[in-house]
C-alpha positions as CSV (number, residue, x, y, z in Angstrom):
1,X,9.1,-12.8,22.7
2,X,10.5,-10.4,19.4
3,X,13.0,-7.6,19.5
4,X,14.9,-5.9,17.3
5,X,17.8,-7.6,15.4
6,X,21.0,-6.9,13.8
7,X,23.2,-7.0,10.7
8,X,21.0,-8.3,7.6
9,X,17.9,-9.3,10.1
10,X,15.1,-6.5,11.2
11,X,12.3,-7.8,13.6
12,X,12.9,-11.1,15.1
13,X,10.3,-13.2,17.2
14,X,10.6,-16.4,18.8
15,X,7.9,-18.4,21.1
16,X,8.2,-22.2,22.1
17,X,10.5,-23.0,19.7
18,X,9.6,-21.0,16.8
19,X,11.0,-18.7,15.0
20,X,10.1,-16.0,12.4
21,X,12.9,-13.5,11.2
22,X,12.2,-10.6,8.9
23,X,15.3,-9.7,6.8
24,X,16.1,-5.7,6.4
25,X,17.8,-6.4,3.7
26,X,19.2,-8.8,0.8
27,X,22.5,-9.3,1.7
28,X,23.0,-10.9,-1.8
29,X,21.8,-8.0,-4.1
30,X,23.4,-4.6,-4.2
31,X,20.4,-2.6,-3.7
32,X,16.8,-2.0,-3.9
33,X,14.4,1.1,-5.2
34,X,11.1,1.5,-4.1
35,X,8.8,3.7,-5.2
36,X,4.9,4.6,-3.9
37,X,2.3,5.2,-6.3
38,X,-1.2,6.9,-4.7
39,X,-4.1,6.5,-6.3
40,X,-4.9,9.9,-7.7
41,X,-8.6,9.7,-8.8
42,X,-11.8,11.4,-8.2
43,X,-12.8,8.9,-6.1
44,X,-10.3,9.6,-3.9
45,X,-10.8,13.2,-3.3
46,X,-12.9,12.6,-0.3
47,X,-10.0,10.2,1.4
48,X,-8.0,13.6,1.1
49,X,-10.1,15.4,2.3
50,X,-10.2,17.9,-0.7
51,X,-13.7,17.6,-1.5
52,X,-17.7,17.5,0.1
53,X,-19.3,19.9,2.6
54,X,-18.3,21.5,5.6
55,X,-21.3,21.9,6.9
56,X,-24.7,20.9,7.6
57,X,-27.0,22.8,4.4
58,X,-29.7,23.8,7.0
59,X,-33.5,22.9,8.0
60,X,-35.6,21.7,4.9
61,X,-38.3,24.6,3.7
62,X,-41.9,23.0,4.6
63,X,-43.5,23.2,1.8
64,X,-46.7,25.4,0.9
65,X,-50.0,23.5,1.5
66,X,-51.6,23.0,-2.1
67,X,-54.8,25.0,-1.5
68,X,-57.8,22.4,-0.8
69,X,-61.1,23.4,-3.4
70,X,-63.9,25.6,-1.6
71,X,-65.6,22.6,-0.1
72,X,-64.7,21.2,3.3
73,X,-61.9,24.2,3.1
74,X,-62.4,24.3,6.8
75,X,-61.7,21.1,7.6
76,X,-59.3,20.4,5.3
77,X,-57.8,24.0,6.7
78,X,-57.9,22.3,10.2
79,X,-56.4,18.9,9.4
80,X,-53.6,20.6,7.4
81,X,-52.7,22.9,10.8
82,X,-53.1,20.1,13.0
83,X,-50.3,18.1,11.2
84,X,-47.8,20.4,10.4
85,X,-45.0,21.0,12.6
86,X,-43.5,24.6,13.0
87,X,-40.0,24.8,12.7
88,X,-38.4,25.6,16.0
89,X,-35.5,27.8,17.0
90,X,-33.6,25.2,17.6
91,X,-34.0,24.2,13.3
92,X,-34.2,27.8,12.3
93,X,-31.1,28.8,13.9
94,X,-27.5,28.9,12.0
95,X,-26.9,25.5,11.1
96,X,-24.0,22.8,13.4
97,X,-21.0,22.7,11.5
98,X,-19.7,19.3,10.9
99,X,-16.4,18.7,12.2
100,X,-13.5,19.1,9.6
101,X,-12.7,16.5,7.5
102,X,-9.8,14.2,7.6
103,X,-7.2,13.5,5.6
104,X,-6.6,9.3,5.7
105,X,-4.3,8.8,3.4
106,X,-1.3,11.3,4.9
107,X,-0.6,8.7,7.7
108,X,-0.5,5.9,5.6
109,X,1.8,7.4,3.1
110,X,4.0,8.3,5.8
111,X,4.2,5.2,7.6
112,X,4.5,3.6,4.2
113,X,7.4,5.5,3.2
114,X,9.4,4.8,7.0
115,X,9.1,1.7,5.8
116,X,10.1,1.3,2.2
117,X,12.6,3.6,3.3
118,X,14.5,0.7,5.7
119,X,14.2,-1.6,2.4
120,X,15.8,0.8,-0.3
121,X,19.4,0.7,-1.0
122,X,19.6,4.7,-0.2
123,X,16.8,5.3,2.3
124,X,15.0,7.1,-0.4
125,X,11.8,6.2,-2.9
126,X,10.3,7.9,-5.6
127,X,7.0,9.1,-4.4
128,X,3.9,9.9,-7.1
129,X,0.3,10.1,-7.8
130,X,-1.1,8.3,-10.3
131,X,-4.4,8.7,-11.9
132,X,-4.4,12.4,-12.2
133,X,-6.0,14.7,-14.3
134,X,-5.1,16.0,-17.5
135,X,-3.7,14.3,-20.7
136,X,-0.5,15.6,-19.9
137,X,-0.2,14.9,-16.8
138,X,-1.8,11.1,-15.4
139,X,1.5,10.9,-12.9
140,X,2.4,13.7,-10.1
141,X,6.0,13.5,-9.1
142,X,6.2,14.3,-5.4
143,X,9.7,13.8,-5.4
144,X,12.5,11.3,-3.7
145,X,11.5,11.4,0.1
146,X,13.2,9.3,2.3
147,X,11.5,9.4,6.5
148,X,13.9,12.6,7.4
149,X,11.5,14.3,4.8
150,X,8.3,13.9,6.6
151,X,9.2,16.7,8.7
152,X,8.5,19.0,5.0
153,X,5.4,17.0,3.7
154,X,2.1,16.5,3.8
155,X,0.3,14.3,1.3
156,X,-3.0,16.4,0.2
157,X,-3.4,14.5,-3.1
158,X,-2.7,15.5,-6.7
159,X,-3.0,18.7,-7.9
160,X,-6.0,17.7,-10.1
161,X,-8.1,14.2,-10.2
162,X,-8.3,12.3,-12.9
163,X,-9.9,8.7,-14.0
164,X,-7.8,5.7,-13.0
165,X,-5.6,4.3,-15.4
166,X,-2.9,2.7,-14.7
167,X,-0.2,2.4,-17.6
168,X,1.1,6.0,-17.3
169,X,2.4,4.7,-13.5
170,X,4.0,1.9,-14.7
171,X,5.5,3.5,-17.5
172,X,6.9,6.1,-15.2
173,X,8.4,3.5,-12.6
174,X,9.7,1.6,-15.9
175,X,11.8,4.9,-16.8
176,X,12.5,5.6,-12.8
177,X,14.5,2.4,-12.9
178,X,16.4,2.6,-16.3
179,X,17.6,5.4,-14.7
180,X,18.6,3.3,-11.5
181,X,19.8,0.4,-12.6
182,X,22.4,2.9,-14.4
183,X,23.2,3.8,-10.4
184,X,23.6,0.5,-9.3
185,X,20.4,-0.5,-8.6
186,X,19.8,-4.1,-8.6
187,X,15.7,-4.6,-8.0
188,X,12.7,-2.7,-8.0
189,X,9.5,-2.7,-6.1
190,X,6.7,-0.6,-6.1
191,X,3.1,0.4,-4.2
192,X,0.2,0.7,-6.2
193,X,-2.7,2.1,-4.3
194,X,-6.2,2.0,-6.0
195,X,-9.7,2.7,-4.4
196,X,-11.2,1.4,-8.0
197,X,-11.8,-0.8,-11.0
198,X,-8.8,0.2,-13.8
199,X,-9.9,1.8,-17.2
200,X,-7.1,0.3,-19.0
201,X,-6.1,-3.2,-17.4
202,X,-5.9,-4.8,-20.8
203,X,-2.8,-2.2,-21.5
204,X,-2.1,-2.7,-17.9
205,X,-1.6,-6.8,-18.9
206,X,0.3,-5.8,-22.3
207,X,2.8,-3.7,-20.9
208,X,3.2,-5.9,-18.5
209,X,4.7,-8.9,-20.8
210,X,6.9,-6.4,-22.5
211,X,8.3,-5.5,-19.2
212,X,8.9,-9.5,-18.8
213,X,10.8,-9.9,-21.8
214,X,13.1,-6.3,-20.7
215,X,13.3,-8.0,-17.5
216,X,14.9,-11.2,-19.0
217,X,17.1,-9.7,-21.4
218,X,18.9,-8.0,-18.8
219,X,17.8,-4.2,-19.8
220,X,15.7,-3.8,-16.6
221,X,16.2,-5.4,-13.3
222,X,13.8,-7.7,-11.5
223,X,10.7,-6.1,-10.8
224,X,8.0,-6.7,-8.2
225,X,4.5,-4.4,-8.4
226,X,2.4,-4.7,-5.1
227,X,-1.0,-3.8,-6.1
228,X,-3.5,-2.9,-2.8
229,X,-6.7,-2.1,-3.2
230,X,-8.9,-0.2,-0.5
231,X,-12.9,-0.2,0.4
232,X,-15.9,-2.1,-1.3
233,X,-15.5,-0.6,-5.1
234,X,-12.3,-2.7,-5.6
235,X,-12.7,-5.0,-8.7
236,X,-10.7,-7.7,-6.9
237,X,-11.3,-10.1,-9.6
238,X,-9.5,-7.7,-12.0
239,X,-6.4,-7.2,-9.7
240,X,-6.3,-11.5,-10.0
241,X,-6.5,-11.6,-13.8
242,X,-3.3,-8.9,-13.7
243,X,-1.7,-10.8,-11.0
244,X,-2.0,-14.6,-11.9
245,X,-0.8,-13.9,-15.0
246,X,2.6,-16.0,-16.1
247,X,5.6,-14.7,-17.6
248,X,8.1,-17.9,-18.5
249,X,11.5,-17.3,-16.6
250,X,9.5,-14.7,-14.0
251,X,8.3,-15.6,-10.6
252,X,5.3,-13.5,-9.9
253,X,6.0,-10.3,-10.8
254,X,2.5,-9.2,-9.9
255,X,0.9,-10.0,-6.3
256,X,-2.4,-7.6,-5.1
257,X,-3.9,-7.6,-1.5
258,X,-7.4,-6.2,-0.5
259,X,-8.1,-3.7,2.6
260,X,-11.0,-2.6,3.6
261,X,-10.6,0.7,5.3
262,X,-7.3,3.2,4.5
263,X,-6.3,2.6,8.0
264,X,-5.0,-0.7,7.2
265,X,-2.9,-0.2,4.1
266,X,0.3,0.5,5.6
267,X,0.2,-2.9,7.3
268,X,-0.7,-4.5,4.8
269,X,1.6,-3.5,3.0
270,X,4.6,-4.2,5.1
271,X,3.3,-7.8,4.8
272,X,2.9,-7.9,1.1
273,X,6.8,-6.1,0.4
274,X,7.9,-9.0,3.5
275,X,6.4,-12.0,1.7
276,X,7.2,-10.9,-2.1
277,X,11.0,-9.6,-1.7
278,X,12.6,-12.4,-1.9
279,X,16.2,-13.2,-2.0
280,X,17.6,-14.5,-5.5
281,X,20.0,-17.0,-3.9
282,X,20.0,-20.7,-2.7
283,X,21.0,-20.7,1.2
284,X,20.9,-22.5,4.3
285,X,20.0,-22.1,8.2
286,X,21.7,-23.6,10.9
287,X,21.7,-24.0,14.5
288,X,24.0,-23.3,17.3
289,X,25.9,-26.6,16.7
290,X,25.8,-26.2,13.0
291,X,23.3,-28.4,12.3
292,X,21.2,-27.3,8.7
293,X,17.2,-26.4,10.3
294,X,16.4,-25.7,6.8
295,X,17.8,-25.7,2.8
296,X,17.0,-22.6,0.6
297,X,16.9,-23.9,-3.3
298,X,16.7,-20.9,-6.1
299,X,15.5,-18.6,-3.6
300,X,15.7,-17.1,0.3
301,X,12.2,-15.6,1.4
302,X,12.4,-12.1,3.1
303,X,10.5,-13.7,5.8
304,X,12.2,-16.5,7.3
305,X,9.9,-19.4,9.6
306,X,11.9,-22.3,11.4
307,X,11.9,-24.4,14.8
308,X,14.8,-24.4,16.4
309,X,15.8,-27.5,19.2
310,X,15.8,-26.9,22.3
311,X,18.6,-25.0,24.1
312,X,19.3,-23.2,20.9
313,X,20.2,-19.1,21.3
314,X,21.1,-18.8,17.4
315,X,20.8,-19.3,14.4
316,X,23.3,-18.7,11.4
317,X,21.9,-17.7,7.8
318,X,24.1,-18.7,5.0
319,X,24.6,-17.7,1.9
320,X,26.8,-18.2,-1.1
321,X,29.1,-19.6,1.7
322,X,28.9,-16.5,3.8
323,X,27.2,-17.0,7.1
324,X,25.0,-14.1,9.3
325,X,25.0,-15.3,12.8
326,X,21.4,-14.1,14.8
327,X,21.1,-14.5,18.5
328,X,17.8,-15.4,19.0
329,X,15.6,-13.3,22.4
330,X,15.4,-14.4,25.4
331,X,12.3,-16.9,25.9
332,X,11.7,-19.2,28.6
333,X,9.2,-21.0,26.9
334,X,12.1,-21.7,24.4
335,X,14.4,-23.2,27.1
């Protein structure tokens, strides 16, 4: 059985003895910025519904018959009216209209954002397109939304669609958290949303290691870039090359899931932010009796996965010598 939890935990669920725990926060870092990045591309318009008819375009004209030489006209005359259908009244009448199109990607952004929103430090994340026309212009700044904004928004896509490259994103979450860390901010995480093969994932991979070496010297805080791709025209193998790559004192900076229709990516990214946050702190999980169920070394997943024994209704998270006490649900398969 799961219900919500308290304190540092969200969603907890436990069956037979095991248990998984999803943390809402890191109790051990100030604070987190997030930050959603829509792919922005020509590709896309159609996912916006901003682009491709409305309507049926009508009956076909039958074409003329090509005139048959002065021999056999008759029959060929015959033959030729025999075969050819007359458009009804039905096919000459005003054409169906198709129903209107839909707009995918509005959900998804939305349920997205409620829940990056539950992972940053203030409850609100920068919010862009990326890929967007115009030199000048690659990223569109929606603004920072936190869920009481969804009320005032709907997300129709960039003002203009452009060809997907993907540095001018980065570079603008780069400056977004200079900005932040100079608030407080301790770690940044953002959603990169593609429907497409890159342009420019060889600048993509540069600017990456230059981030690394910011990221060590202490000028930028620890980063994280989830990278989801949507539908069949993903270069998956291209998202691995960016995301396998190594950067020495960095644990996967990069990590890049797969979906295969829009309706999915808000899950999967929920999964992908659970299993990459991770806690930058050793830590330990004990039972009801204080016995350790598990030892934390270098660092706490944001997803936690243990068995507890048997007549166990807690479970106490510590860290750095502080403890966070979590009474587990109710299960009588657990008892």
């Amino acid at each position: 059985m799961s219900e919500r939890a308290g304190g540092i935990f969200s969603d907890i669920h436990c069956e037979d003895g095991r248990v998984r725990v999803t943390l809402l926060h890191d109790p051990s870092v100030e604070g987190l910025d997030t930050a959603i990045y829509m792919d922005g591309s020509g590709s896309m318009a159609d996912e916006y519904a901003r682009q491709g008819p409305t309507s049926n375009p009508g009956p076909a004209l039958i074409p003329e018959p090509v005139p048959a030489p002065p021999r056999r006209l008759a029959t060929k005359l015959w033959h030729w009216l025999t075969r050819t259908q007359t458009p009804s009244a039905a096919v000459c009448a005003s054409p169906t209209p198709l129903p209107d199109p839909v707009n995918v990607v509005d959900p998804q952004i939305r349920r997205m954002l409620q829940y990056l929103a539950t992972k940053d430090r203030n409850g609100s994340l920068r919010v862009a397109y990326w890929a967007c026309g115009g030199r000048n212009k690659p990223v569109e700044v929606v603004g920072e939304l936190s869920a009481a904004d969804l009320e005032h928004h709907q997300f129709n896509g960039p003002q203009e669609f452009g060809g997907t490259e993907l540095l001018p994103a980065l570079q603008d979450f780069v400056a977004y958290m200079r900005e932040q860390k100079q608030q407080g901010s301790r770690r940044g995480c953002a959603v990169i949303v593609t429907d497409g093969d890159l342009f420019d994932a060889p600048n993509v991979m540069a600017y990456s290691r230059l981030v690394a070496k910011e990221i060590q010297a202490g000028s930028l805080p620890p980063l994280n870039f989830v990278f989801v791709g949507v539908g069949d025209a993903v270069n998956e193998p291209q998202m691995e090359e960016i995301c396998h790559a190594d950067y020495a004192g960095i644990e996967h900076m990069w990590c890049h899931r797969v979906a295969e229709e829009m309706e999915e990516i808000a899950s999967l990214v929920a999964v992908l932010v659970d299993e990459t946050m991770t806690i930058a702190s050793s830590g330990r999980l004990l039972d009801h009796q204080g016995k350790v169920l598990k030892i934390y070394e270098g660092r706490i997943p944001a997803v936690l996965e243990f068995t507890v024994p048997e007549g166990c209704d807690r479970f106490t998270l510590e860290i750095n010598g502080q403890g966070y006490e979590q009474m587990l649900p109710e299960d009588d398969d657990h008892h």
